[in-house]
SEFISE-663465 format. One record per residue: residue in one letter; x, y, z of N, C-alpha, C, O in turn; chain. Coordinates in pm, 1 decimal, padded with zeros to 6 digits. Example, Ala and Ser with C-alpha at 12.3 -4.5 7.8 and 13.67 -1.06 7.14 Angstrom:
BEGIN
+------+----------+----------+----------+----------+----------+----------+----------+----------+----------+----------+----------+----------+------+
: code :     n.px :     n.py :     n.pz :    ca.px :    ca.py :    ca.pz :     c.px :     c.py :     c.pz :     o.px :     o.py :     o.pz : unit :
+------+----------+----------+----------+----------+----------+----------+----------+----------+----------+----------+----------+----------+------+
:    A :  01319.0 : -00569.0 :  00780.0 :  01230.0 : -00450.0 :  00780.0 :  01320.0 : -00330.0 :  00780.0 :  01423.6 : -00331.9 :  00846.5 :    A :
:    S :  01285.0 : -00225.0 :  00708.0 :  01367.0 : -00106.0 :  00714.0 :  01290.0 :  00003.0 :  00787.0 :  01340.9 :  00113.8 :  00803.9 :    A :
+------+----------+----------+----------+----------+----------+----------+----------+----------+----------+----------+----------+----------+------+
! end
This chain:
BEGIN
+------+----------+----------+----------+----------+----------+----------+----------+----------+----------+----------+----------+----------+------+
: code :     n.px :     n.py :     n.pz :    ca.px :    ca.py :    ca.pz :     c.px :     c.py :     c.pz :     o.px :     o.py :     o.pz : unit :
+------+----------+----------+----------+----------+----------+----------+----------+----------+----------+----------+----------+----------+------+
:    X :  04590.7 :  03159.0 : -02441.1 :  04675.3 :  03275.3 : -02429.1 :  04713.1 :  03291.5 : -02282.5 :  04620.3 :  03303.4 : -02202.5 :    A :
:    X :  04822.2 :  03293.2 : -02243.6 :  04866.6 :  03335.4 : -02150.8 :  04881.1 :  03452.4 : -02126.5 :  04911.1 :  03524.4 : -02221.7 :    A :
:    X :  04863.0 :  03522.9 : -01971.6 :  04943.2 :  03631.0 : -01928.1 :  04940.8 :  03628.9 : -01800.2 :  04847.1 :  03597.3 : -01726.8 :    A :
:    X :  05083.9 :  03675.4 : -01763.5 :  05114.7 :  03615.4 : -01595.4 :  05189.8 :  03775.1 : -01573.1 :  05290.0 :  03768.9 : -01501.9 :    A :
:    X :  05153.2 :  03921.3 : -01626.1 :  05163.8 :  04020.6 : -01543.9 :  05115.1 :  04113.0 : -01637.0 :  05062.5 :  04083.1 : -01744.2 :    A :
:    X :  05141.2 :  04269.9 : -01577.0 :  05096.6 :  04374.0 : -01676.3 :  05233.3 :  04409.0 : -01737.6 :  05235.7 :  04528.8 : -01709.2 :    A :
:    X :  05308.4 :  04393.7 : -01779.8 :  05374.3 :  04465.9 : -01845.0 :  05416.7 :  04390.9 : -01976.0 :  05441.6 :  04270.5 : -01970.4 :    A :
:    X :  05425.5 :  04461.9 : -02096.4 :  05433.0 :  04470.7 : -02207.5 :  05462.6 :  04289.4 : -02257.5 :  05380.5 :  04220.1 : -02317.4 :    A :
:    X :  05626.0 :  04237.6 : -02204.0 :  05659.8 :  04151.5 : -02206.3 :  05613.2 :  04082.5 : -02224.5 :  05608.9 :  04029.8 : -02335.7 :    A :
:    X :  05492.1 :  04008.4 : -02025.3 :  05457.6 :  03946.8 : -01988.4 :  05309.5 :  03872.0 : -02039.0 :  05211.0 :  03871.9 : -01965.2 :    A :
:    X :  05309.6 :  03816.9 : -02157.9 :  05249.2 :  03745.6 : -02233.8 :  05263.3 :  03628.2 : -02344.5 :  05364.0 :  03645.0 : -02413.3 :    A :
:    X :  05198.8 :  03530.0 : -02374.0 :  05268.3 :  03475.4 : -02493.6 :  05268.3 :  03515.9 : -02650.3 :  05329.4 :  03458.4 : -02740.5 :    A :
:    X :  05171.9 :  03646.4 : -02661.4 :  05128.1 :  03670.7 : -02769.4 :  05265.9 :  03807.8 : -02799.3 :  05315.3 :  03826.9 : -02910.4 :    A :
:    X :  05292.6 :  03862.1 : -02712.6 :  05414.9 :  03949.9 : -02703.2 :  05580.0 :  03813.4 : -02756.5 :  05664.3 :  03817.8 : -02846.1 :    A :
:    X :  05553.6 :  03720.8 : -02651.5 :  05702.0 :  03640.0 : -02679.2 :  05690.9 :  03581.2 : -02823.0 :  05793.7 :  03580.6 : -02890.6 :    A :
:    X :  05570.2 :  03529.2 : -02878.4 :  05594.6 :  03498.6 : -02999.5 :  05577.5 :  03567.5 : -03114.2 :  05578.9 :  03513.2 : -03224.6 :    A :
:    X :  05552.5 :  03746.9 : -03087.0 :  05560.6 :  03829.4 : -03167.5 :  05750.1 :  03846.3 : -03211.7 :  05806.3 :  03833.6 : -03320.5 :    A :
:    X :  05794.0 :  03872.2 : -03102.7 :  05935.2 :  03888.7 : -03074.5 :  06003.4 :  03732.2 : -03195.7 :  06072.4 :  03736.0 : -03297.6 :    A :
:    X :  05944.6 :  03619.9 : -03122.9 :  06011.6 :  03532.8 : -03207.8 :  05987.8 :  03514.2 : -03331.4 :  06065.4 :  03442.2 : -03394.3 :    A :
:    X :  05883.1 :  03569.8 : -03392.7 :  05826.1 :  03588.3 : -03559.4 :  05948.5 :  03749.0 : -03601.5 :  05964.4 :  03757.4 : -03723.2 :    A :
:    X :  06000.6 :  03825.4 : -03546.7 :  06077.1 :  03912.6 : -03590.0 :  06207.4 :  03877.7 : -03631.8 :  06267.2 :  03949.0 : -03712.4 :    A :
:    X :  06260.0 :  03769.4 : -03582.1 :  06373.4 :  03726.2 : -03674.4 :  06385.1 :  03685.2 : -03788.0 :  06494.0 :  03636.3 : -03818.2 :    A :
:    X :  06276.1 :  03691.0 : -03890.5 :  06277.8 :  03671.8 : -04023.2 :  06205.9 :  03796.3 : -04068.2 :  06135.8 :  03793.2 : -04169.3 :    A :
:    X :  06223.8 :  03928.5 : -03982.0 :  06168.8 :  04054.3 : -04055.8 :  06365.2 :  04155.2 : -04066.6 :  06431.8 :  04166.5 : -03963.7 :    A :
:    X :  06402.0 :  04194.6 : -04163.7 :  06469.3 :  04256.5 : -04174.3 :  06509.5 :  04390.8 : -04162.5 :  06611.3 :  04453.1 : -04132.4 :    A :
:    X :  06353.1 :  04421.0 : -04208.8 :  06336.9 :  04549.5 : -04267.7 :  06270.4 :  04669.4 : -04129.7 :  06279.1 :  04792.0 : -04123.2 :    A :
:    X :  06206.7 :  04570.2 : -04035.0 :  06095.8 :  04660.0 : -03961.3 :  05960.5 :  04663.7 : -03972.1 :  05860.9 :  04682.1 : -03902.1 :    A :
:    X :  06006.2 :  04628.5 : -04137.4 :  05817.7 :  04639.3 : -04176.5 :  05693.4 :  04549.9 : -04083.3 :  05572.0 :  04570.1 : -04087.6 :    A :
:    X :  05750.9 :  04469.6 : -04018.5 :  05635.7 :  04414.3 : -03941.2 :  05620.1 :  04478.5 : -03785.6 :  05540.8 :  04440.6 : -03699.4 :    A :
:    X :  05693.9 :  04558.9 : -03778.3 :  05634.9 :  04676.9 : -03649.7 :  05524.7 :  04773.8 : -03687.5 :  05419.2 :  04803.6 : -03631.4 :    A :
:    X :  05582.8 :  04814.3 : -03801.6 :  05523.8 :  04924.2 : -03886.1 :  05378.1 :  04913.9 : -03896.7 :  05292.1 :  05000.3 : -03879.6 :    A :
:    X :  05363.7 :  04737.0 : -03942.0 :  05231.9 :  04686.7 : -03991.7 :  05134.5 :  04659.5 : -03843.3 :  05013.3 :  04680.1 : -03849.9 :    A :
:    X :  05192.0 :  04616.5 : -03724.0 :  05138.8 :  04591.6 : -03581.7 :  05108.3 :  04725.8 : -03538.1 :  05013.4 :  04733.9 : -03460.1 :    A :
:    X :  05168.4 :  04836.3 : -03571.2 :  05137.7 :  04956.1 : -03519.5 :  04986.3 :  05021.8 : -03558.5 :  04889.4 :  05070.6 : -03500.3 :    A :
:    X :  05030.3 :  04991.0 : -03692.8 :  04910.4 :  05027.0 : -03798.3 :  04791.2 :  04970.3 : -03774.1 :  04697.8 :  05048.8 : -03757.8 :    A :
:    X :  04765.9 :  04839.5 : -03766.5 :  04630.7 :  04791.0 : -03676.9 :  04540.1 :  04855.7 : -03617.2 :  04419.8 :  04872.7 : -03637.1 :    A :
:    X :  04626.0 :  04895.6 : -03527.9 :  04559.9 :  04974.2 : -03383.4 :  04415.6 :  05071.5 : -03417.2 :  04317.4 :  05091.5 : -03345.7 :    A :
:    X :  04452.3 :  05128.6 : -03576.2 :  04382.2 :  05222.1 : -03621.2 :  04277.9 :  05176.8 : -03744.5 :  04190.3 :  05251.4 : -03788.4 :    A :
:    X :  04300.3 :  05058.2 : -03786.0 :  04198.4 :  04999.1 : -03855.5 :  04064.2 :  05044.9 : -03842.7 :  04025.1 :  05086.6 : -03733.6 :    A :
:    X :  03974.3 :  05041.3 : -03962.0 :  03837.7 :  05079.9 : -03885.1 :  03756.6 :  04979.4 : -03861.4 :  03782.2 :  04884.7 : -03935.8 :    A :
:    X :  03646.9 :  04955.0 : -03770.4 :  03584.4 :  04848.1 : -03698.3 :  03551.4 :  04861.2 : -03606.0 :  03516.1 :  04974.4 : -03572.9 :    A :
:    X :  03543.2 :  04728.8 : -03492.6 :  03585.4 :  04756.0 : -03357.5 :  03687.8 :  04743.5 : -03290.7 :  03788.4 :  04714.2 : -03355.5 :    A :
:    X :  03700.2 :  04756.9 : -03167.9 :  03788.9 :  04812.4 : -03075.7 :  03880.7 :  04684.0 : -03141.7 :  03835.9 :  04582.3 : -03194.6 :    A :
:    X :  04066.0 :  04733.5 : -03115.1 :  04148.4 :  04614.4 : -03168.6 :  04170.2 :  04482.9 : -03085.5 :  04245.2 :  04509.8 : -02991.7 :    A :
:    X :  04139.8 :  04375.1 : -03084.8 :  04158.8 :  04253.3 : -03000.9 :  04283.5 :  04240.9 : -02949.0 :  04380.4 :  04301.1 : -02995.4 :    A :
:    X :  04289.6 :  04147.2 : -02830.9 :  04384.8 :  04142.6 : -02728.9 :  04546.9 :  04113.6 : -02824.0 :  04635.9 :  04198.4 : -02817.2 :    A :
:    X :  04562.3 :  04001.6 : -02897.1 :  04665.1 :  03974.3 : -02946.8 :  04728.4 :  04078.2 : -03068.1 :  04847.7 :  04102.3 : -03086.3 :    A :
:    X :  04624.6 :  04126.1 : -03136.7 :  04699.9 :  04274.0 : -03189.4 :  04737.6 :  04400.2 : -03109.3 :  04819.5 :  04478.0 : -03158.1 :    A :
:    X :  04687.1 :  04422.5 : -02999.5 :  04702.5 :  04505.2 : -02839.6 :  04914.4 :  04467.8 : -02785.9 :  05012.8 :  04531.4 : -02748.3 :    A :
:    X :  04884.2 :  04360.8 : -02811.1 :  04992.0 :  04246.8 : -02773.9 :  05154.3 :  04319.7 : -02836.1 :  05254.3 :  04378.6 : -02794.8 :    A :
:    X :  05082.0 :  04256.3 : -02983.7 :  05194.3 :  04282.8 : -03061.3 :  05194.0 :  04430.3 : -03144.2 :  05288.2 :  04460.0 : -03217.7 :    A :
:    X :  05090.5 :  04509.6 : -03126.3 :  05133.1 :  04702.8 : -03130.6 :  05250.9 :  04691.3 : -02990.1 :  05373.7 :  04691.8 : -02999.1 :    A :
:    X :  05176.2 :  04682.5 : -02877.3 :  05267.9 :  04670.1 : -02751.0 :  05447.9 :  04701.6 : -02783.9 :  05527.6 :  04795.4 : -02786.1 :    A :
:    X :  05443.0 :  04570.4 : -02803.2 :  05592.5 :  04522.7 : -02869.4 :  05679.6 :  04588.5 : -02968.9 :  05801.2 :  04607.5 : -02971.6 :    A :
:    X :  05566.9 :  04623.0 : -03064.0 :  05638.8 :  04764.8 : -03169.3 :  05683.2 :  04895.3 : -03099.8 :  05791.3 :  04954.2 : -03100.6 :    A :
:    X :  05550.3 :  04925.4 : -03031.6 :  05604.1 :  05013.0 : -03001.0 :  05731.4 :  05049.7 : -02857.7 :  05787.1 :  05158.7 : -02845.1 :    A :
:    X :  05753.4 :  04927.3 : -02763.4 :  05881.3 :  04939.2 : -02709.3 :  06004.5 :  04874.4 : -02794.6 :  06123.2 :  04868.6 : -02762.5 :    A :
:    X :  05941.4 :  04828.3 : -02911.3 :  06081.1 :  04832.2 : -03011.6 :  06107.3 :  04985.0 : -03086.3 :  06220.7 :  05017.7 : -03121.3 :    A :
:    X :  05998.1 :  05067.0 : -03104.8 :  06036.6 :  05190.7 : -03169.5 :  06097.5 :  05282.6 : -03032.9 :  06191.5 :  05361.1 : -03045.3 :    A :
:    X :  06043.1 :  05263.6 : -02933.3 :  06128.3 :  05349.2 : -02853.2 :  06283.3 :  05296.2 : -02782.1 :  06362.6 :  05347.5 : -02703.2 :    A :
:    X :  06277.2 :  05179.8 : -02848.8 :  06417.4 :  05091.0 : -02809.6 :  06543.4 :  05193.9 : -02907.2 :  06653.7 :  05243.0 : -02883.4 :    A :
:    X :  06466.2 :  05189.2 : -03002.7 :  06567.7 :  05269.3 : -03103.6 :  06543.4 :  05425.7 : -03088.9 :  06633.8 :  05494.1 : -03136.8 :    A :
:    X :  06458.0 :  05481.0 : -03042.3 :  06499.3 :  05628.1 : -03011.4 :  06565.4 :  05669.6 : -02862.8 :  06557.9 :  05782.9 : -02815.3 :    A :
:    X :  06636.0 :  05548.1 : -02794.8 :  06720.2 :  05564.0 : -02759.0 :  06621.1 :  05578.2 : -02607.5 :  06653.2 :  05656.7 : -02518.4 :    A :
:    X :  06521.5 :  05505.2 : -02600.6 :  06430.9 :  05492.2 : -02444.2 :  06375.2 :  05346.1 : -02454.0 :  06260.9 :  05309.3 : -02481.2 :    A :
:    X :  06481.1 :  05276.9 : -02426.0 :  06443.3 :  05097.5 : -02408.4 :  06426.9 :  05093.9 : -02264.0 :  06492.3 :  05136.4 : -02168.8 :    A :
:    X :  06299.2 :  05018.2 : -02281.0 :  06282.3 :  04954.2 : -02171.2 :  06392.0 :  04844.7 : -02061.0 :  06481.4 :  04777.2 : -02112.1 :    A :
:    X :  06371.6 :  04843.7 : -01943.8 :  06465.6 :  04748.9 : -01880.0 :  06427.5 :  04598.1 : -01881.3 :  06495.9 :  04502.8 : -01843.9 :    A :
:    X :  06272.5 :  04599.5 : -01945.6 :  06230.5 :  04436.9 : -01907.0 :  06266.9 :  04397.2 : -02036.7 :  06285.1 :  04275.5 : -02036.0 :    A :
:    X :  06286.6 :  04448.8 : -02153.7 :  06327.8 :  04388.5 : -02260.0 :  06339.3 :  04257.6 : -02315.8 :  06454.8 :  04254.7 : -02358.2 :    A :
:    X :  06278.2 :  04132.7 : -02343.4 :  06410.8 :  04019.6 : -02376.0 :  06485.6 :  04080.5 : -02437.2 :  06492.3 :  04194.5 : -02483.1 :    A :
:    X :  06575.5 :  03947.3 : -02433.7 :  06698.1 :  03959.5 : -02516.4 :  06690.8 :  03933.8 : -02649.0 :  06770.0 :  03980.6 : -02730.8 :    A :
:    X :  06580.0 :  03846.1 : -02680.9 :  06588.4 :  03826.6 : -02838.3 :  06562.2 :  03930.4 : -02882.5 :  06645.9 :  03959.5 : -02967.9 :    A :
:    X :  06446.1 :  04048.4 : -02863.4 :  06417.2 :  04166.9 : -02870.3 :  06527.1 :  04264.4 : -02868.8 :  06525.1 :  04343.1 : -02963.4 :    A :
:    X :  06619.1 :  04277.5 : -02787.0 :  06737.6 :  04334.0 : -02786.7 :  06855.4 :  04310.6 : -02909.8 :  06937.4 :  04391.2 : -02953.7 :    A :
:    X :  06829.5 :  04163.2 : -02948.5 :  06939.9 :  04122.2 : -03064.9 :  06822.9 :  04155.8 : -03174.0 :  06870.2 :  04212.6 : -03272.4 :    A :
:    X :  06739.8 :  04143.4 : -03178.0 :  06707.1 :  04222.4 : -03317.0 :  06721.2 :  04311.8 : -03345.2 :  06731.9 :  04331.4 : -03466.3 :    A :
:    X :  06733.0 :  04456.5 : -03225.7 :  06714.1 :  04523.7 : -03259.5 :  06860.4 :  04582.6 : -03298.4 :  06880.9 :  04703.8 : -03305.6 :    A :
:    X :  06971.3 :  04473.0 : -03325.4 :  07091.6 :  04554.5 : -03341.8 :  07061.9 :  04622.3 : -03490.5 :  06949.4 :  04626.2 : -03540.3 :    A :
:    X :  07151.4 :  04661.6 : -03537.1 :  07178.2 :  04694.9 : -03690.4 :  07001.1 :  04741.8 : -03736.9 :  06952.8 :  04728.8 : -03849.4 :    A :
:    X :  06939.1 :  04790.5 : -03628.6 :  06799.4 :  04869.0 : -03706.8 :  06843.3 :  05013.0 : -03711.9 :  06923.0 :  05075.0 : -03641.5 :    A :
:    X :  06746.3 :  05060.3 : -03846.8 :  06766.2 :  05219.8 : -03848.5 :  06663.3 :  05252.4 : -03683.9 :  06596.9 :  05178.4 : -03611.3 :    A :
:    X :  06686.0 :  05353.2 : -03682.3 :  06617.8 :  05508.1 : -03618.6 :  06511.9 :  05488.5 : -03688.3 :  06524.2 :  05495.9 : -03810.6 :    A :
:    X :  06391.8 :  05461.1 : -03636.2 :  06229.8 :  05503.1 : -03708.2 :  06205.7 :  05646.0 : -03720.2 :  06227.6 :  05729.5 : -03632.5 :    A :
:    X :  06151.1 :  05670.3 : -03855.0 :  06109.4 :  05792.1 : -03887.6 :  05994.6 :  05831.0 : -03744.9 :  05941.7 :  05748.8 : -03670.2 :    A :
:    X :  05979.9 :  05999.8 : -03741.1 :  05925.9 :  06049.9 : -03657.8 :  05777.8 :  06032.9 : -03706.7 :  05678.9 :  06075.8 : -03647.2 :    A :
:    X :  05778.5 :  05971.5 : -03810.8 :  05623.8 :  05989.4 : -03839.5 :  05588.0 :  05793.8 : -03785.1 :  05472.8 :  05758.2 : -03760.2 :    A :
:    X :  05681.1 :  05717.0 : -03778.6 :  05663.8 :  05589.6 : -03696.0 :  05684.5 :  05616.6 : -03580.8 :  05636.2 :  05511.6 : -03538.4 :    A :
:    X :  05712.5 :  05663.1 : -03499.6 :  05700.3 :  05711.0 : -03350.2 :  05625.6 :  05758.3 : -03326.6 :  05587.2 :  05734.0 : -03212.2 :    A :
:    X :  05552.6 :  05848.5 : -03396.5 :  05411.4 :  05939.6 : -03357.1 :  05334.2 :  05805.3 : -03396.8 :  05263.3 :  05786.4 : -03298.0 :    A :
:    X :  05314.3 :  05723.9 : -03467.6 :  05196.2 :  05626.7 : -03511.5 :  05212.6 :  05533.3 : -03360.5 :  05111.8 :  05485.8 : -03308.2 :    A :
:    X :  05344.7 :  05514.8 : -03301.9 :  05369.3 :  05407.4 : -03202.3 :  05302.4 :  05443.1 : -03089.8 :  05217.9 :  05373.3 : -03033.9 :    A :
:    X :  05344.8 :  05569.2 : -03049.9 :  05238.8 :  05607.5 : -02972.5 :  05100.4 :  05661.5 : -02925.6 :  05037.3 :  05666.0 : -02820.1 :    A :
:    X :  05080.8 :  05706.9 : -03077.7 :  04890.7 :  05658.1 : -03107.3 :  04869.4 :  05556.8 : -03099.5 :  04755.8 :  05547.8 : -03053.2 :    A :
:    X :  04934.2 :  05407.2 : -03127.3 :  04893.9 :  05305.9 : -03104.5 :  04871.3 :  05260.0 : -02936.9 :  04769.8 :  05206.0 : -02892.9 :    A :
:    X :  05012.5 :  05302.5 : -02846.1 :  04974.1 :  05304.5 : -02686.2 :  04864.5 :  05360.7 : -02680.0 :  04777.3 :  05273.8 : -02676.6 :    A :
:    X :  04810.3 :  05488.9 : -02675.7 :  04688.1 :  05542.0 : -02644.2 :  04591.6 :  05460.6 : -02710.0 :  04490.4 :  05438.1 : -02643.7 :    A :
:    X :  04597.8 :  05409.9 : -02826.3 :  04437.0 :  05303.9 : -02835.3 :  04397.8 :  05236.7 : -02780.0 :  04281.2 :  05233.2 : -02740.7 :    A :
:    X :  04532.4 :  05117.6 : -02746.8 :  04549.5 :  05040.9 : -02621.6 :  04469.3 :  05063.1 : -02495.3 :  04375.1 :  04993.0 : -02458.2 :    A :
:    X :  04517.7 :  05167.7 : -02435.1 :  04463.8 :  05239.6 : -02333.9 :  04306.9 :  05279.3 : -02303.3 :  04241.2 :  05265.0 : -02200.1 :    A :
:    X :  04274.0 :  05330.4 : -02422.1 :  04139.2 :  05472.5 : -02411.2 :  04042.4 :  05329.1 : -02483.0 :  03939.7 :  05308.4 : -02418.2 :    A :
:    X :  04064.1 :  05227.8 : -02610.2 :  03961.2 :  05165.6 : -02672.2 :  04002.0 :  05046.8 : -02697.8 :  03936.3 :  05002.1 : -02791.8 :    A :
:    X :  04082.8 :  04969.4 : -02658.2 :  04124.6 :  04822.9 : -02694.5 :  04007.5 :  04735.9 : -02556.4 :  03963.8 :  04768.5 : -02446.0 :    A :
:    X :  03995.9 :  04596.4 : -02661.4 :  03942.1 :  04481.2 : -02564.3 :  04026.3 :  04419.8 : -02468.7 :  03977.5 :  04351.6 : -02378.6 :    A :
:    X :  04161.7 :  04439.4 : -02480.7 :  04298.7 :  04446.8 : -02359.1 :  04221.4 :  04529.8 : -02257.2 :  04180.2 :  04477.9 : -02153.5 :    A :
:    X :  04199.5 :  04671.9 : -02288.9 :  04144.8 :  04745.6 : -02209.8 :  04085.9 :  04709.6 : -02084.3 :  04129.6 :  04732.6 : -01971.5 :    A :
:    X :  03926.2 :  04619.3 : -02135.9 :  03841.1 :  04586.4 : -02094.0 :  03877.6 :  04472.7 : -01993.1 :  03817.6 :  04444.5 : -01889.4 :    A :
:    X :  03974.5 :  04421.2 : -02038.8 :  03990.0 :  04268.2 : -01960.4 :  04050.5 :  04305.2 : -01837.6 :  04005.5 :  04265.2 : -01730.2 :    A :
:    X :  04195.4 :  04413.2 : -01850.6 :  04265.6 :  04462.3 : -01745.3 :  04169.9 :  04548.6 : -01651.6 :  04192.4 :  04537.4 : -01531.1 :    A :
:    X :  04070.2 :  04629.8 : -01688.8 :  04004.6 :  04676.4 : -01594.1 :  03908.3 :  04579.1 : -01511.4 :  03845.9 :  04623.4 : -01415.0 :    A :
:    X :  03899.8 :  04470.5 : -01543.6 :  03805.2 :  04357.9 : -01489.8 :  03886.8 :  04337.0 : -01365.2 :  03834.3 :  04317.8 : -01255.5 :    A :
:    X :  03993.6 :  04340.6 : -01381.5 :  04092.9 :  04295.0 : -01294.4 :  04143.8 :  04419.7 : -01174.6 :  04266.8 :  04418.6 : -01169.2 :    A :
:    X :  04108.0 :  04481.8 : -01118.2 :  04067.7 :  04570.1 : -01080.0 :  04254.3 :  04585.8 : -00977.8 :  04315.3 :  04692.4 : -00986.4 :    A :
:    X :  04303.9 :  04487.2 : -00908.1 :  04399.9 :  04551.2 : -00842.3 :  04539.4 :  04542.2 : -00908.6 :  04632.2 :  04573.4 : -00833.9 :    A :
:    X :  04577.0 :  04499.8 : -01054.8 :  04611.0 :  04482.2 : -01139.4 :  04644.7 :  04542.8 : -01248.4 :  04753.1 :  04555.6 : -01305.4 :    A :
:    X :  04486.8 :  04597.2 : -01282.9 :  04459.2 :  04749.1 : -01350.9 :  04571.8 :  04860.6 : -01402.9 :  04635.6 :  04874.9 : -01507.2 :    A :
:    X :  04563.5 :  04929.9 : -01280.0 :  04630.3 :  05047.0 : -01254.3 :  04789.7 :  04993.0 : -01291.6 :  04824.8 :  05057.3 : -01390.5 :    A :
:    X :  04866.5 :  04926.9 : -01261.6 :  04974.4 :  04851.1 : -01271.6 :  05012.2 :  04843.8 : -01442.7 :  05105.2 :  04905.1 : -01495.1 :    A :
:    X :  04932.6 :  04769.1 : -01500.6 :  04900.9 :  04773.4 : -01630.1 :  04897.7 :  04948.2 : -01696.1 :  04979.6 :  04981.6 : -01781.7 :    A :
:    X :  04813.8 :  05026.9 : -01652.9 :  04818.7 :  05150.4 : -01676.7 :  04922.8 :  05201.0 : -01700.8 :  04955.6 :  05259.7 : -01803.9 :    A :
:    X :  05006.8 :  05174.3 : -01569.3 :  05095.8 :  05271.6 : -01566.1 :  05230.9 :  05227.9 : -01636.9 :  05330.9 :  05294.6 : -01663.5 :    A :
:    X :  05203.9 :  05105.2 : -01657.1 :  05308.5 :  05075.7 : -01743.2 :  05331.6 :  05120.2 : -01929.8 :  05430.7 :  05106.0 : -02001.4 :    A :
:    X :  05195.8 :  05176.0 : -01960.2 :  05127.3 :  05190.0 : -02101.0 :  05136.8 :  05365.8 : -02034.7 :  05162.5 :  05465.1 : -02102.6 :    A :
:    X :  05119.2 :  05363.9 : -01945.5 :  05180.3 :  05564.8 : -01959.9 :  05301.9 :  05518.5 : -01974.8 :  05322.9 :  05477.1 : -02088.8 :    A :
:    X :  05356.5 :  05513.3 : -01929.6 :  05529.7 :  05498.6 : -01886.0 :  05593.1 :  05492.3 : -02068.6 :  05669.6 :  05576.6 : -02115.4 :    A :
:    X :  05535.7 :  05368.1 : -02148.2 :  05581.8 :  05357.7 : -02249.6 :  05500.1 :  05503.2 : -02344.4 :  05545.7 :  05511.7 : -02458.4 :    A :
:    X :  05453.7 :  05549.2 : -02329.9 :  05357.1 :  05695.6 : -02388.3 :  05455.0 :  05780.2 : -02360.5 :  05499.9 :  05836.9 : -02460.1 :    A :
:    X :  05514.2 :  05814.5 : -02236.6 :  05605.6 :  05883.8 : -02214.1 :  05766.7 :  05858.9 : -02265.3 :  05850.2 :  05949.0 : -02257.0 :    A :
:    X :  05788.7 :  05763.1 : -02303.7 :  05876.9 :  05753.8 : -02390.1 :  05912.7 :  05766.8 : -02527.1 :  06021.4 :  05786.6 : -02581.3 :    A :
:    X :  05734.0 :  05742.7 : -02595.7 :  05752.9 :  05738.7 : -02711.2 :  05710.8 :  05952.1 : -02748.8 :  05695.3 :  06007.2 : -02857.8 :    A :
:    X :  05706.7 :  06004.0 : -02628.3 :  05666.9 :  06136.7 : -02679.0 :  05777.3 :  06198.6 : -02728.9 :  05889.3 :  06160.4 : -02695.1 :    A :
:    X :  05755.5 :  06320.9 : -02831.4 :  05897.1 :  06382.5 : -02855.0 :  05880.4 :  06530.5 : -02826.5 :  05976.7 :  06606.6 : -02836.8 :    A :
+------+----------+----------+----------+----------+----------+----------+----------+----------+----------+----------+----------+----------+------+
! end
């Protein structure tokens, strides 16, 4: 697994989430990455961290607060999508906060100590977008 920064994008488990979405039509596989987050168990592992990530700057892509690092394949999917219900936006951004407060992402980025914060603030930043 690669990752060469903190932000959402910058991973391979994010780029080949993005490239598994061109054979989703519907959304339903944001829906289902979001949903994870809250499974019961333990804390959610890095590559589901990854691809909640990704849902959820695709749900705030469509409420009209896209990110600037975006790809582009991410951008062409997201033409011709509905508006996510408010009850998928509230789940998107319970999913950022799991990320944050109890994911093994968590753990790894805080290892990384000048890095960290960077990462943080990029997972507020998307929290603050997905609020209504």
């Amino acid at each position: 697994m690669g990752i060469w920064g903190p932000g959402v994008f910058e991973n391979d488990d994010a780029l080949d989430f993005i490239a598994e979405l061109k054979d989703d039509t519907d959304a339903r596989v944001l829906v289902e990455a979001i949903d994870r987050m809250k499974a019961p168990g333990e804390a959610p592992d890095v590559p589901d961290c990854h691809r909640a990530l990704v849902a959820a700057e695709l749900v705030a892509a469509r409420i009209g607060k896209r990110s600037s690092d975006m790809p582009e394949e991410a951008n062409a999917w997201l033409i011709d999508k509905p508006k996510p219900d408010p009850v998928v936006v509230a789940k998107a951004e319970g999913a950022v906060r799991t990320v944050l407060e109890e994911s093994v992402l968590r753990v790894q980025w805080a290892e990384s100590e000048e890095d960290f914060e960077d990462w943080k603030d990029e997972l507020d930043e998307l929290v603050q977008r997905l609020e209504t």
